[in-house]
C-alpha positions in Angstrom: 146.4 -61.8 229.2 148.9 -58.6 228.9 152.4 -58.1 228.4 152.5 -57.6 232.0 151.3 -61.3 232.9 153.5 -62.9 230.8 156.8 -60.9 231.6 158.7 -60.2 235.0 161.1 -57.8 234.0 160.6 -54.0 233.3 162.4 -51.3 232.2 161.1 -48.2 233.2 162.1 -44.5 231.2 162.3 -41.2 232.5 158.6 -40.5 231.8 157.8 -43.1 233.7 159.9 -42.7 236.5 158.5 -39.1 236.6 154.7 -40.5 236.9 155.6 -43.4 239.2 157.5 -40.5 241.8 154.1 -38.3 241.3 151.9 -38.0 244.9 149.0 -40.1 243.1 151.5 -43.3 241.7 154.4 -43.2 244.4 152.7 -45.7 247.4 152.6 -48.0 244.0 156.2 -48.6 243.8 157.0 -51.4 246.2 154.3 -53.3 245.4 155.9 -52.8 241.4 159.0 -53.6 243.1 157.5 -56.5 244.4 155.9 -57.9 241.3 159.0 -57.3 238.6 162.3 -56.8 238.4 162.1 -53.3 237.6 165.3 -51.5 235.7 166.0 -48.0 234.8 169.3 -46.4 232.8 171.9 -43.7 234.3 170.3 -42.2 231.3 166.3 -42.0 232.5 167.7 -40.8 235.9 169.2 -37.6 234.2 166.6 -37.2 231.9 163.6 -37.1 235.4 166.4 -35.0 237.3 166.3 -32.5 234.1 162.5 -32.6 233.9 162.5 -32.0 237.8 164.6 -29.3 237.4 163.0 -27.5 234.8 159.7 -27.5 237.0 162.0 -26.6 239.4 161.5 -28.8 241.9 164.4 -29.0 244.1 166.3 -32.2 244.4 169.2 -33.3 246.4 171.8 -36.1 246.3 169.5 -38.0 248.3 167.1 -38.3 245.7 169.6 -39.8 243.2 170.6 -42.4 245.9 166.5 -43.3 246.6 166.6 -44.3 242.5 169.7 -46.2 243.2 168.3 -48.0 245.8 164.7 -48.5 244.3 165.8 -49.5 240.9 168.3 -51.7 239.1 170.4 -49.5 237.3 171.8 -50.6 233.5 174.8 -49.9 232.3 175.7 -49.5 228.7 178.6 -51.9 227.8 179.8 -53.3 224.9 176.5 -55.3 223.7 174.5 -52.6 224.5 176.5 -50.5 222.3 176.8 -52.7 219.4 173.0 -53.4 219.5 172.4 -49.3 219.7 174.7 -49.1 216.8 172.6 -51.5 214.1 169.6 -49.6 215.0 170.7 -46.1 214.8 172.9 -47.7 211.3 169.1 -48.9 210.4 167.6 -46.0 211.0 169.5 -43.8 209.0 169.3 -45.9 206.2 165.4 -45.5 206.3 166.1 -41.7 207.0 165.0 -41.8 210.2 166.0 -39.6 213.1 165.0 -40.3 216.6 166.2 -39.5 220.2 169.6 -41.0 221.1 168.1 -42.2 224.3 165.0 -43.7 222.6 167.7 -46.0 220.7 169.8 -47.3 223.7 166.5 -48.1 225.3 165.2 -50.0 222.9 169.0 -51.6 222.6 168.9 -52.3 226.0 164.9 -53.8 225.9 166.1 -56.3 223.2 169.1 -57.4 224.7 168.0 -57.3 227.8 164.5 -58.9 227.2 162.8 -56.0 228.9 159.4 -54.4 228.3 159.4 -50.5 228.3 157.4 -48.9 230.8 156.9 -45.5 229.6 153.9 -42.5 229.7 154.5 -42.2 225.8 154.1 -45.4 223.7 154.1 -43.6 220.5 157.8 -42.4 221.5 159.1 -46.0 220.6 156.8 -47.3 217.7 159.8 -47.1 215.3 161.4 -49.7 217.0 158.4 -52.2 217.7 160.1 -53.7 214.1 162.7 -54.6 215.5 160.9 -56.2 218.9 160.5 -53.5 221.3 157.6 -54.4 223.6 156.0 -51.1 225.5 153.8 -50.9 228.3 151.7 -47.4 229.1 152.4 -46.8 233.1 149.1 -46.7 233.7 148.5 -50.2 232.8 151.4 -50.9 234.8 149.2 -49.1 238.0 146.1 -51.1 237.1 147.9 -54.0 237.0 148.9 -53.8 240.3 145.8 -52.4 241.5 144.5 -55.5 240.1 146.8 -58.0 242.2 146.0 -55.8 245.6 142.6 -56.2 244.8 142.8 -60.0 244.6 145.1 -60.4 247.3 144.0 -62.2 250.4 145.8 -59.9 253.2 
């Protein structure tokens, strides 16, 4: 039994969302939709739009209101920011630097009780101490794949 079996809601990074809007994993996202509750952050969205832009791909307003519409998007409020605060606090202690957004992910996966769906597990080992659960996408895709294949249509 996975991670995915046992849990119903997802949080999905900008790596992820990259893969998952890709010609091979895009037909995959209702059926995710379906399945989980499946979050992303204001900051993932800037983070794809950057990466899109830097291969530039050109992207319009439209795009930005398709992830609005597909996704449920997280704000940062106070908990959020508290949480972010004890692990950054933590991390420093141990001398440990890491991307900002790494650390309001994780904040937001604990507090939130979200698994991370993400293309770069390594990326948020430093935070599986604290409880961070990740998820590589593609198991995410072979999940699903799994549940079509089953599925009595």
């Amino acid at each position: 039994m996975s991670l995915l079996d046992k849990y119903t809601d997802i949080l999905v990074d900008a790596s992820a969302l990259a893969l998952l809007h890709t010609r091979d994993y895009k037909d995959f996202i209702p059926s995710i939709i379906a399945k989980f509750n499946v979050y992303t952050t204001k900051l993932a969205i800037i983070e794809f739009l950057s990466l899109l832009n830097y291969y530039k791909v050109n992207f319009t307003q439209e795009i930005i209101e398709n992830l609005y519409n597909i996704y449920k998007i997280i704000d940062i409020d106070e908990k959020i920011i508290y949480k972010s605060s004890l692990i950054l606090s933590d991390l420093i202690r141990h001398n440990t630097w890491t991307d900002s957004i790494d650390i309001i992910h994780a904040a937001i996966s604990l507090e939130k009780k979200l698994i991370i769906i993400t293309i770069d597990e390594a990326r948020y080992d430093l935070f599986k101490k604290y409880g961070v659960l990740t998820v590589h996408v593609d198991n995410l895709i072979n999940n699903i794949k799994q549940i079509i294949k089953t599925s009595h249509f």
